[in-house]
C-alpha positions as CSV (number, residue, x, y, z in Angstrom):
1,X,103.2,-69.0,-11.0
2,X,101.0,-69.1,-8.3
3,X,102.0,-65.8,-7.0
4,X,101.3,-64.1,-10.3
5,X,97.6,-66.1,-10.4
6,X,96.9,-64.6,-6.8
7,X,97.7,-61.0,-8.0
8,X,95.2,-61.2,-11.3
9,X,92.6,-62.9,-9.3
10,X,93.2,-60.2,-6.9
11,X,93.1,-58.0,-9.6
12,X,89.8,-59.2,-10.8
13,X,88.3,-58.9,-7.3
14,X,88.7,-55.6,-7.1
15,X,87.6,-54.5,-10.2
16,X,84.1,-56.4,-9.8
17,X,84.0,-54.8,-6.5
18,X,84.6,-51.4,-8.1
19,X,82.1,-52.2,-10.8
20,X,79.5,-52.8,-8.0
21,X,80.1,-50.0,-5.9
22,X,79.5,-47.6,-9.4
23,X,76.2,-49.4,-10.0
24,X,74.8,-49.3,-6.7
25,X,75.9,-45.4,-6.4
26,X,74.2,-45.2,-9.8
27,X,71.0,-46.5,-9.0
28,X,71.0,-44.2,-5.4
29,X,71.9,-41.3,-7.6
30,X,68.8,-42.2,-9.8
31,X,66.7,-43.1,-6.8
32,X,67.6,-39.5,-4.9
33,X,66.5,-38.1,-8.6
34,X,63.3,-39.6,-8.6
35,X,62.7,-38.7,-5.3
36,X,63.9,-35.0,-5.5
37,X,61.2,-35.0,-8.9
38,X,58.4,-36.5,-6.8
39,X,59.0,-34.0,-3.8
40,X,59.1,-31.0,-6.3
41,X,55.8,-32.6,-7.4
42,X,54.0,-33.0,-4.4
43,X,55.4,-29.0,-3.3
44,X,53.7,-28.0,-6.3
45,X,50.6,-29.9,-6.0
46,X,50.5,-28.4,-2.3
47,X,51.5,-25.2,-3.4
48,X,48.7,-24.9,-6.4
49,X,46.3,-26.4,-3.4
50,X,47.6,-23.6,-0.7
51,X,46.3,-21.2,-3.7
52,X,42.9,-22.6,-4.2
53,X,42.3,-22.8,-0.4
54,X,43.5,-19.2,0.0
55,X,41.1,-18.3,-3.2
56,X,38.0,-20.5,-1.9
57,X,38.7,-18.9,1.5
58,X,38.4,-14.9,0.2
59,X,35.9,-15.9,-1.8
60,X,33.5,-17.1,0.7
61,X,34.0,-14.5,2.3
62,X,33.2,-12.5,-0.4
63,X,30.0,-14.3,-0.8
64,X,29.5,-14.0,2.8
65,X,29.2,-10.5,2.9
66,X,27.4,-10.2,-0.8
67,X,24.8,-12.9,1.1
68,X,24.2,-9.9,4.2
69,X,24.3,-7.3,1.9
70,X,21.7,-8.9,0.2
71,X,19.4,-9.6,3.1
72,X,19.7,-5.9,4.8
73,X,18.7,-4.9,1.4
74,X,15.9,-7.4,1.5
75,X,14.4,-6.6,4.8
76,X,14.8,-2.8,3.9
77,X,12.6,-2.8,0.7
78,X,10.2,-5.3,2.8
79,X,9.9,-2.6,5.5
80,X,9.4,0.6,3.0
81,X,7.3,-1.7,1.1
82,X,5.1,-3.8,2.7
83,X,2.7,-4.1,5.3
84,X,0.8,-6.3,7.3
85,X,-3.2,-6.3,7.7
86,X,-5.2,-9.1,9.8
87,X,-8.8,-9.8,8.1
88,X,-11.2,-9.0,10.7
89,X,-14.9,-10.4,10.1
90,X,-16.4,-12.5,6.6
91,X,-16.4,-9.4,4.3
92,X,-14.1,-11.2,1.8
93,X,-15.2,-15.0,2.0
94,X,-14.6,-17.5,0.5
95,X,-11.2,-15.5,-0.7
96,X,-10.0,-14.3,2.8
97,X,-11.3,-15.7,6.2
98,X,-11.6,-14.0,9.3
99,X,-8.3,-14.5,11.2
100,X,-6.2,-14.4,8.0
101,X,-2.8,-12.4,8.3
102,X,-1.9,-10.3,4.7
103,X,1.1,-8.5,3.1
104,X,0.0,-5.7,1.1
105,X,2.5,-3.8,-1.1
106,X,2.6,-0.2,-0.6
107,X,2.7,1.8,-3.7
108,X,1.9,-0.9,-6.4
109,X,-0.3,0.0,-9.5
110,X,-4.1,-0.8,-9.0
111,X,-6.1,-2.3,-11.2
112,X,-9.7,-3.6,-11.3
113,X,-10.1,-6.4,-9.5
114,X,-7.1,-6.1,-7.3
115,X,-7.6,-6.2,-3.4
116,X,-6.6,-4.0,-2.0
117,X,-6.3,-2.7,2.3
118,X,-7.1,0.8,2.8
119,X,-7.9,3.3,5.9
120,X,-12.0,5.0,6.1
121,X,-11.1,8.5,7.1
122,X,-13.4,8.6,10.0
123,X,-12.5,5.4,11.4
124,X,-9.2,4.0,13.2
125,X,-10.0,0.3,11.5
126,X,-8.5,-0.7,8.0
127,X,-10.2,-2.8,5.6
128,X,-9.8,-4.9,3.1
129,X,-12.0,-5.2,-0.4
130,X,-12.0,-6.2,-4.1
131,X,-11.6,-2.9,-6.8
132,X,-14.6,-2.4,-8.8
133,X,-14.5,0.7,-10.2
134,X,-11.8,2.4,-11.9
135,X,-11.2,5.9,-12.3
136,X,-13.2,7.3,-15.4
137,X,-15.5,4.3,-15.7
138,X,-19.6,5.9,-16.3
139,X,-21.7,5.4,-13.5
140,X,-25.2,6.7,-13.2
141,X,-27.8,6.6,-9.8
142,X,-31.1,6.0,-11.6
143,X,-34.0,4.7,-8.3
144,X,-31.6,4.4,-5.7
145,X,-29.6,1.4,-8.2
146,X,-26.0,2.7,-8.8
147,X,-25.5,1.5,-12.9
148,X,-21.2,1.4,-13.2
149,X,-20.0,0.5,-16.7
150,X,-16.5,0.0,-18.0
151,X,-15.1,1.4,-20.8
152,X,-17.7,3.5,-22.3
153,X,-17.2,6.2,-25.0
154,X,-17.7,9.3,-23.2
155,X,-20.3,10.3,-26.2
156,X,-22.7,7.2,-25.2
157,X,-25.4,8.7,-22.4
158,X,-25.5,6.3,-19.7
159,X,-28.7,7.0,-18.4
160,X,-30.6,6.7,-21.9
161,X,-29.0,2.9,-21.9
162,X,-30.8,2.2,-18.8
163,X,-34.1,3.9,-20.3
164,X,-33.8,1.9,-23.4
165,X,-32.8,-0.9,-21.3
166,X,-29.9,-1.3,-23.6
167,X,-27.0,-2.0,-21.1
168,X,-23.8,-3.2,-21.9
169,X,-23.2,-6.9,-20.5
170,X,-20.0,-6.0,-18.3
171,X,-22.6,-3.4,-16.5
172,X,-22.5,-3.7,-12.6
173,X,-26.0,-2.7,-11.4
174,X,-25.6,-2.1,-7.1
175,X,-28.8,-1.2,-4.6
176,X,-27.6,1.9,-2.5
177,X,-30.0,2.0,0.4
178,X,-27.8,5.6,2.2
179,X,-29.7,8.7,1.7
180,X,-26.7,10.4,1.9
181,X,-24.6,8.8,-0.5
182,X,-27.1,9.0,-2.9
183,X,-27.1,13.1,-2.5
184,X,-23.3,12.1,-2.8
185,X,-24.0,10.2,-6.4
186,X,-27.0,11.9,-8.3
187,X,-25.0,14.2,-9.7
188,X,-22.0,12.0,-10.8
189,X,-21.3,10.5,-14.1
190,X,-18.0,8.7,-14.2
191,X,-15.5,8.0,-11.4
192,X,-13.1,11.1,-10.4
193,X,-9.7,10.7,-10.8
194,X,-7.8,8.8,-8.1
195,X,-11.1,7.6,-7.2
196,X,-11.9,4.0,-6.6
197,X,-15.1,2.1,-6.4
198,X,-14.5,-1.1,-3.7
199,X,-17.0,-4.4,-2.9
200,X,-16.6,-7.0,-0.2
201,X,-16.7,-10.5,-2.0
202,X,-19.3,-11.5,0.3
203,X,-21.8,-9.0,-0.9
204,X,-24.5,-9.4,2.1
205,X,-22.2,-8.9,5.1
206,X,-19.7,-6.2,3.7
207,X,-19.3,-2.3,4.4
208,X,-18.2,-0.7,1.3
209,X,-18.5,1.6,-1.5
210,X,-22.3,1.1,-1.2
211,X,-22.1,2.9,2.1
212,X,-18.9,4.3,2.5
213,X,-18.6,6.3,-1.4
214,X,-15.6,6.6,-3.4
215,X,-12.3,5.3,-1.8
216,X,-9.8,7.9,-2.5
217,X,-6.2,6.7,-3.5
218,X,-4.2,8.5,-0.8
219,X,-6.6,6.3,1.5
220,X,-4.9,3.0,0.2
221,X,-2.5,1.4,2.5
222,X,-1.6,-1.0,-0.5
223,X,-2.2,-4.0,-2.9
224,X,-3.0,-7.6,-1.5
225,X,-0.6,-9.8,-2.8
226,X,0.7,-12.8,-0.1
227,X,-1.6,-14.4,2.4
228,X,1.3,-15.8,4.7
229,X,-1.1,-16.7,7.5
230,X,-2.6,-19.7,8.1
231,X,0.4,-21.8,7.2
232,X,-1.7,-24.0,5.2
233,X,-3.2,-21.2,2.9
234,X,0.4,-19.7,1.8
235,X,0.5,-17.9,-0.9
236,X,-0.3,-15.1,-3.4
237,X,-3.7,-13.8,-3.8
238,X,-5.7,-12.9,-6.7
């Protein structure tokens, strides 16, 4: 009796035992699974990252060299078209001081009022004045007073307005005081072509058209446009 109690609980044993080993080999099985899943994650996430690095990494590069392309570029068109001019003496005040440092742009369309730098033939110097007068505009030398209008039919007679005292209100009326620019003018009724008509700002200390004559437009280095000298008066000019 006893013998036969011993063999069932014996029995018993081992099947809970066997039971026990099947769960627990169960649960590694499903913990090796999970972890397998999560490693196949993580290679994924660090493959997907290797990619983005690789990616960000050419395309920096990419940019890199777009960047210096870019700025040879740059500095090319600056050198083909642009120059620098330092204002020499009060001409131009208030808009320009003496001592101020320029870029002009070489080539750029002029129109009236524009500064602009240009070389006097006979001179080594450059200067820099204010455009007046445009090609075609009427001007007339009536007493040793240059008459310049803008924009006049080519019918009206320019010199009957200044007899009748008629004048248009945009007329500029300028005192030339050179005997031989006024040879130069009596005979002249509008502006030539690629011709230009140039004033200092500051009237009573400026050499310009009033002396000098017509500025031919080969004799332009270029339009004003940056002042980039002083620091403190950066910045485009009109």
């Amino acid at each position: 009796m006893e013998t036969s109690q011993r063999k069932k609980a014996g029995a018993s044993d081992r099947f809970h035992r066997k039971r026990v080993k099947k769960e627990i080999s169960v649960k590694n099985q499903l913990i090796r699974k999970k972890r397998k899943m999560r490693t196949q994650k993580e290679t994924a996430k660090q493959k997907e990252y290797r990619i983005w690095r690789q990616w960000l990494s050419k395309g920096y590069g990419i940019l890199e060299n777009i960047l210096f392309i870019l700025f040879v570029c740059l500095c090319l068109y600056s050198l083909m078209n642009f120059r620098s001019h330092f204002v020499s003496g009060q001409s131009m005040e208030p808009t320009l001081q003496n001592g101020d440092r320029l870029l002009t742009h070489k080539g750029k369309a002029i129109h009236r009022y524009d500064i602009v730098t240009f070389d006097q033939e006979t001179e080594d110097s450059s200067y820099v004045k204010r455009v007046i007068g445009m090609p075609g505009d009427k001007v007339c030398l009536n007493k040793g007073r240059l008459y310049l209008v803008e924009n006049l039919f080519s019918a009206v007679d320019l010199e009957e307005l200044i007899h009748s005292g008629q004048l248009p209100d945009s007329t500029i009326v300028l005192q030339i005081d050179s005997e031989a620019l006024c040879e130069q003018l009596k005979e002249i009724k509008e502006i030539p072509q690629d011709h230009y008509f140039v004033l200092g700002d500051n009237r009573n200390r400026s050499t310009d058209s009033r002396t000098l004559g017509f500025i031919k437009a080969e004799q332009i280095e270029g339009v004003v446009d940056i002042r980039y000298f002083p620091f403190n008066k950066v910045g485009f000019i009109h």
